[in-house]
N, C-alpha and C positions, 0 to 999 in steps of 0.2 A: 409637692405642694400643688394645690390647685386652685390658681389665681379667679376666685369670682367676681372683684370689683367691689366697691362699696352698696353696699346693703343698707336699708334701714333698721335699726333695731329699737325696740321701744324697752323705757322703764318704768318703774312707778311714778314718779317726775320727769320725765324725761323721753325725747325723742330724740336721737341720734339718727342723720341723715344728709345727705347729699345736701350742698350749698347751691342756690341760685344764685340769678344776679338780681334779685327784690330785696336778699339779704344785704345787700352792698349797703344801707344806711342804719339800720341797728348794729351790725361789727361795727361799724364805725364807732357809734355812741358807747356800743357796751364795752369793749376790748380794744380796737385795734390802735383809737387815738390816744391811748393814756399810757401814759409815762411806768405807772404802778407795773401793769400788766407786764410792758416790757422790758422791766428792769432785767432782770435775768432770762432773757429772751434775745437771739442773733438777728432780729431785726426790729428796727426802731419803730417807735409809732408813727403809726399815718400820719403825715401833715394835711388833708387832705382826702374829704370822701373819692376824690379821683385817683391815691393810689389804693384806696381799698378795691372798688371796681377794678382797675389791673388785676391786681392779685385774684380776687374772686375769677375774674374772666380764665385765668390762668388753670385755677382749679376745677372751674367747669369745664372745661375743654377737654383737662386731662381724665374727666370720668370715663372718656370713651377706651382709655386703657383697663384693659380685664386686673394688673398690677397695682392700680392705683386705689389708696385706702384713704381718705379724707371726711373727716364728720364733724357736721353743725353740729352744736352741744343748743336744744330748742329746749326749754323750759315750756312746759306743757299750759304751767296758767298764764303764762306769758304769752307765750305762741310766738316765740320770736329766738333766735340763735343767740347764747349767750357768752359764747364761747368756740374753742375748735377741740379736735383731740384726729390724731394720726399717724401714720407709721411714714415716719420721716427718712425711714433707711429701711430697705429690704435687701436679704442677700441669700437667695435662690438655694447658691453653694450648701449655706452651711443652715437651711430653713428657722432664719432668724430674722425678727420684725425688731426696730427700734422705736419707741411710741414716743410721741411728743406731744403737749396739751397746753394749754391757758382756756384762763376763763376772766371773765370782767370781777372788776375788784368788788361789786355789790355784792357778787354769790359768793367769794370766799369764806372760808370756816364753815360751812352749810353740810359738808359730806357729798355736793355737788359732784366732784369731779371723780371722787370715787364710785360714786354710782354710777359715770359712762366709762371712766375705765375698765373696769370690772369687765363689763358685756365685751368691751372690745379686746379683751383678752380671749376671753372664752371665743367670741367669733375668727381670732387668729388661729389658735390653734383647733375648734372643730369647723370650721369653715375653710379655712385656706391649708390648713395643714403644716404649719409652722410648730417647731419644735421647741422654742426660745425664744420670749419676748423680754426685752428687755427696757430699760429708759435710764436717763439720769439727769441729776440735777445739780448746780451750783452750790457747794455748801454752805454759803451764805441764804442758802433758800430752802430751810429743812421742812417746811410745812411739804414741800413736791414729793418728800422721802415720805412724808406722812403719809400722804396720798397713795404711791407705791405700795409700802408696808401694809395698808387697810387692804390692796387688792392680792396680797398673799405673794408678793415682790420680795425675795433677799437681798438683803445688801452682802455685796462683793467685792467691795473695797474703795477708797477715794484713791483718785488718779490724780498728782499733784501737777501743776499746773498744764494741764493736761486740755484745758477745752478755751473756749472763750465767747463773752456773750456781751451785753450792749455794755455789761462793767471791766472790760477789757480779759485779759487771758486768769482763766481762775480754776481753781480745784474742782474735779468733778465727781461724786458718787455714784457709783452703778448700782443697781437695781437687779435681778433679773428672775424669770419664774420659766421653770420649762413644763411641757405640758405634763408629763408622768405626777408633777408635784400638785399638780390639783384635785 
């Protein structure tokens, strides 16, 4: 694998790119503060633009690592971050990425989020050289599987009480797509 960092990529709607700290008030508004978002998500909402700033500072910091994979989901007529999507686990060993994504509840059912996952598959595997990207999601959250499924994702089985997220320990479904299968 050959670790390049987070890149910008563009879509037809969309701009996937490295998070400032200017972004720190629209997360807030669009994602980070609402309940919806993180219902099925391991960290709760911001109470507070002061822990969104944390968090962001955290992730701007971490861009100086060539490993580190983290993108603003920016809506192009927006012009502003609507969302995140990232490889929340990497593991060198066995050249496998874990992606993890939310998006604010306005853009949901849009085909949003498939349209930056997509690209960041492809930039895993022709960019960094990863052989297996995988994700999964709560099964009380199958719209996430939808998601998956559109970006050419297999399902591999639910892992029964296998994970746990802000609604306590719950079944997980995996996802996965190795590069040959693209």
């Amino acid at each position: 694998m050959k670790h390049v960092g987070t890149k910008t990529i563009e879509t037809d709607r969309l701009i996937l790119r490295r998070f400032t700290m200017e972004d720190a008030e629209p997360m807030f508004r669009n994602w980070a503060s609402d309940e919806r978002v993180t219902k099925f998500l391991i960290w709760p909402p911001h109470a507070n633009i002061d822990v969104t700033r944390m968090v962001l500072n955290e992730w701007v910091n971490s861009y100086a690592n060539d490993n580190y994979y983290q993108w603003a989901i920016e809506l192009k007529e927006l012009r502003e971050p609507i969302g995140s999507i990232s490889v929340v686990h990497l593991d060198d060993k066995t050249m496998k990425a874990h992606i993890g994504y939310c998006i604010g509840a306005d853009w949901w059912h849009k085909g949003i989020m498939s349209e930056a996952l997509k690209p960041v598959i492809n930039y895993m595997f022709d960019e960094v050289g990863v052989q297996r990207v995988e994700a999964r999601h709560d099964t009380n959250n199958p719209h996430s599987g939808d998601v998956m499924r559109k970006c050419g994702m297999k399902y591999e089985g639910t892992l029964r009480r296998s994970d746990w997220n802000n609604q306590g320990i719950v079944d997980a479904c995996y996802y996965a797509i190795l590069a040959d299968e693209r």
